[in-house]
N, C-alpha and C positions, 0 to 999 in steps of 0.2 A: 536535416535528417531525412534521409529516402522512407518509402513508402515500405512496408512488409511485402517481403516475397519468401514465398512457399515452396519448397523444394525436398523432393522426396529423395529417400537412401538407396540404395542396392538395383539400381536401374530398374524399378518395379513401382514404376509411378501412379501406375491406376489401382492400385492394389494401396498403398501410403496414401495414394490421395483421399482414397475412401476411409480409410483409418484415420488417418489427423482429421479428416473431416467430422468423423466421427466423436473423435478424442477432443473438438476444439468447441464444444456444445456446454454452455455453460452449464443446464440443467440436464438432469437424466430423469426417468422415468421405471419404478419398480413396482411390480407387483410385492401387498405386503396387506396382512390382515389384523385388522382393527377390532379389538374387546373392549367391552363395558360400557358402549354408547347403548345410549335408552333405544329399548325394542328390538333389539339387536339379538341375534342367536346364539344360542350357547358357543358355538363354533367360530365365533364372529365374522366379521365380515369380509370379503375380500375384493380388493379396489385396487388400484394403481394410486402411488404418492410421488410425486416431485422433491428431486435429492438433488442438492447443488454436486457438481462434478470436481473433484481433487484426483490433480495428476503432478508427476514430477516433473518441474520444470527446472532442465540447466541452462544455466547463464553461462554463456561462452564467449571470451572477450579474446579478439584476436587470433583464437583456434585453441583456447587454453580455457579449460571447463572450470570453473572459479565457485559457484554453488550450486546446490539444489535445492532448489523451494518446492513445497505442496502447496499447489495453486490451483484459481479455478482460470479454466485454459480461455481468457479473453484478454483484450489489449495487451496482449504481450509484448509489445513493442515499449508500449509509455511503460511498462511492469520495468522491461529491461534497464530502458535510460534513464528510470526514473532512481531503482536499483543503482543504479552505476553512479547516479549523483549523492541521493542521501547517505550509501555509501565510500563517499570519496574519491571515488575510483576514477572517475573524469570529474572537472571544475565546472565546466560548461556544456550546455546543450552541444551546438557543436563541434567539441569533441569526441562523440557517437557519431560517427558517421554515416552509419546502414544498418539496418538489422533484417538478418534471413530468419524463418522458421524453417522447422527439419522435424521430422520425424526421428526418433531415438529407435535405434536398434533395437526389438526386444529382447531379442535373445544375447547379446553384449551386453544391454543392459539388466539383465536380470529381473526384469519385471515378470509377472506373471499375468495368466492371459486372460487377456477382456481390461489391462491397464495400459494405457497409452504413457508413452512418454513423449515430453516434445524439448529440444533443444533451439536457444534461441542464442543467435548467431548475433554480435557484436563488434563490430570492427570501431576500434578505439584508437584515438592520437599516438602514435610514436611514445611522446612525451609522457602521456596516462597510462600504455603498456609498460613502461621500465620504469616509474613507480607504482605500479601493480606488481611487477616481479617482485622487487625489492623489497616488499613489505605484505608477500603474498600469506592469506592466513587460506586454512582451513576449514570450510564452512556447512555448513547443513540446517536446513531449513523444516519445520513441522510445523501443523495447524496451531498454532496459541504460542507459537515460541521462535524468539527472532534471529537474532545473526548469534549460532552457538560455536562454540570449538575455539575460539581468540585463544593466541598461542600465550597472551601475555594479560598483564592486570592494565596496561598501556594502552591498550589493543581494546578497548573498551570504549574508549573516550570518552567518560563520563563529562568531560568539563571543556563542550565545545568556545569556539573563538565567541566571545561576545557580540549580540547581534547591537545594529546602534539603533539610536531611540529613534521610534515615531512618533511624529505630533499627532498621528490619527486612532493612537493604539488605546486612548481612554474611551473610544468610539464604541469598542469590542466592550457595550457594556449588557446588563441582564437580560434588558430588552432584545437588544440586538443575537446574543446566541440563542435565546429562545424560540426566537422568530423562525431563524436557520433548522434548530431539530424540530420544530413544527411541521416543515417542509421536508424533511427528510424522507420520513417512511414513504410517501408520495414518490419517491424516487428510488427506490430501490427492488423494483421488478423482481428480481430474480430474488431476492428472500422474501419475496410476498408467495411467493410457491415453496419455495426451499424451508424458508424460517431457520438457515442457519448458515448465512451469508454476512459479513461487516461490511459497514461502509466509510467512506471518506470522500468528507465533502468541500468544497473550497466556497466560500459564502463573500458576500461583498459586504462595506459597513453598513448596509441595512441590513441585512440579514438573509438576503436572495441566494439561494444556491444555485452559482454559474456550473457547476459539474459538480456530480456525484460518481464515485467508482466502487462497485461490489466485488470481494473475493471473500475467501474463506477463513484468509489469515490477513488478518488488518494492518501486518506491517505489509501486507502485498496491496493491499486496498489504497495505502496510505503514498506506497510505489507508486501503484499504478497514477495514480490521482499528480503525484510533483512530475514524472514524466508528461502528461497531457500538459503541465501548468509549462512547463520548460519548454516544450516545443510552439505552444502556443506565446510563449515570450512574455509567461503572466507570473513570475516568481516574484517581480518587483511588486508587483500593484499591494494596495491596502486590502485588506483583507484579513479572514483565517480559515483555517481548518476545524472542520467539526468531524468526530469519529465517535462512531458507535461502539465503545470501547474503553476502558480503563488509561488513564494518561502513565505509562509505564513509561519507562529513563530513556530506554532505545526508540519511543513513537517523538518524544519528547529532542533527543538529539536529530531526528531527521529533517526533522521541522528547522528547529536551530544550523543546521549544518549547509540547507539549502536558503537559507537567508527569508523564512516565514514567519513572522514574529508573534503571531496568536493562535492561540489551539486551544478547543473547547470540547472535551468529552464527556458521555452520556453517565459513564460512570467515575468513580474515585480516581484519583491518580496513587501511585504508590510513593512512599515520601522521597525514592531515591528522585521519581519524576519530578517533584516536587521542587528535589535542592534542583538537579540539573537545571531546568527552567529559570531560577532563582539566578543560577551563575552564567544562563546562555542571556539575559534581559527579555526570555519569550513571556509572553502574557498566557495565562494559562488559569484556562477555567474545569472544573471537575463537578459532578452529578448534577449536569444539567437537565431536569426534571421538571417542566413550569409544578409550580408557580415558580420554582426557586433554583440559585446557583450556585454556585463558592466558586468565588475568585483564590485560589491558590498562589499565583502569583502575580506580581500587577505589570508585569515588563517593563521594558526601559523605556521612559520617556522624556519626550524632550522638554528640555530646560525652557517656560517661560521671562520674558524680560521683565521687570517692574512696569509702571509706565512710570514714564521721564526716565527711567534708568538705564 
């Protein structure tokens, strides 16, 4: 996987470069006035507040613009491949080959002004382009809501391939995910200003969180997070995912889809998430709160031998 490179539209590069620069800030900064704090003036008061940043970001695989997600504009790169894996669309790291950023036309794009857009460029296998064509959907992406528009009831894939047992998956037990969202908010920067940022963590069987990724929308958080795991060559290891989040069927299949076998969210899952998990062998934990946690599903694990048998 190459390194991101930046690259401005309309041979007006100092002009784009200061705009994506601009646009690629995770937080922003607004003036905005505060009522009913004690002592405070009838007029209340006026301060600057820290706003996480959503912008439209297309995913562009081989020169063919495939979604648009509202994101907050960092790691776009892992967002991409990581994108491109949980949904299908390539097998392997590997088969991303480069990813450019670009600046989005405003005026082609129809944004309106003071809203960046940024296009992220993916060059993909041969082999991953002509089953993308083939089975190309229509998509669009919003804050709290995942892959919409699937042209079919197929197209959903509620009922991914089976993942196979781990011996180390009874590991992912009370202790162990609590330990992980204990550590969380400690790592989430940019909602310690914002307060309205998800995150996605990937934790080891004690519970140390090796990478945390914030965005706005947790299946972008949940991206962003299996691309770093992918590039870094960490899809295999033991481990799981903790998300500050609801265990919904789509956070639920990505995990399943890239070969993760445990995920541990802060709030409920919804029972579709529930079955899916059930039929993928993902181990799956829901309102992890200390003291306490509900195991929802216990994932596939492996067969012990008797002894002498």
């Amino acid at each position: 996987m190459q390194g991101l490179a930046v690259h401005g539209d309309n041979n007006e590069e100092d002009a784009d470069e200061e705009a994506l620069a601009r646009g690629l800030h995770a937080l922003a900064s607004r003036p905005v006035r505060v009522y009913g704090e004690a002592g405070a003036p009838g007029e209340g008061t006026l301060r600057l507040d820290t706003l996480a940043e959503e912008i439209p970001v297309a995913l562009v695989f081989n020169g063919v613009s495939h979604a648009v997600m509202m994101a907050t504009p960092e790691q776009l790169d892992d967002f991409a491949l990581g994108f491109a894996l949980s949904e299908g669309i390539v097998d392997h790291a590997h088969d991303g080959r480069s990813t450019a950023l670009r600046l989005a036309d405003q005026s082609a794009a129809h944004l309106p002004a003071g809203v960046p857009g940024v296009e992220v460029h993916m060059e993909i296998s041969a082999r991953s382009f002509e089953r993308l064509k083939q089975r190309r959907r229509s998509m669009a992406g919003r804050t709290g809501c995942g892959v919409c528009g699937v042209e079919s009831f197929a197209a959903l894939d509620l009922e991914p391939a089976r993942l196979p047992a781990r011996d180390w998956v009874e590991r992912v037990d009370l202790h162990t995910v609590l330990t992980a969202f204990a550590g969380l908010k400690a790592q989430q920067p940019h909602n310690a200003h914002s307060g309205s940022l998800h995150a996605a963590g990937w934790a080891t069987l004690d519970g140390q969180l090796a990478r945390v990724c914030e965005d706005v929308g947790r299946h972008n958080a949940l991206d962003k997070l299996i691309g770093w795991m992918a590039r870094s060559g960490r899809l295999a290891e033991p481990g799981f995912v903790v998300l500050s989040s609801r265990g919904s069927h789509e956070l639920v299949r990505k995990c399943a889809r890239v070969g993760l076998a445990a995920l541990a969210t802060i709030s409920a899952p919804t029972a579709t998430g529930v079955q899916v998990a059930e039929l993928a062998g993902l181990r799956l934990w829901g309102l992890c709160r200390a003291p306490r946690a509900v195991l929802y599903a216990p994932g596939a694990q492996a067969s012990h031998a008797s002894p002498g048998g």
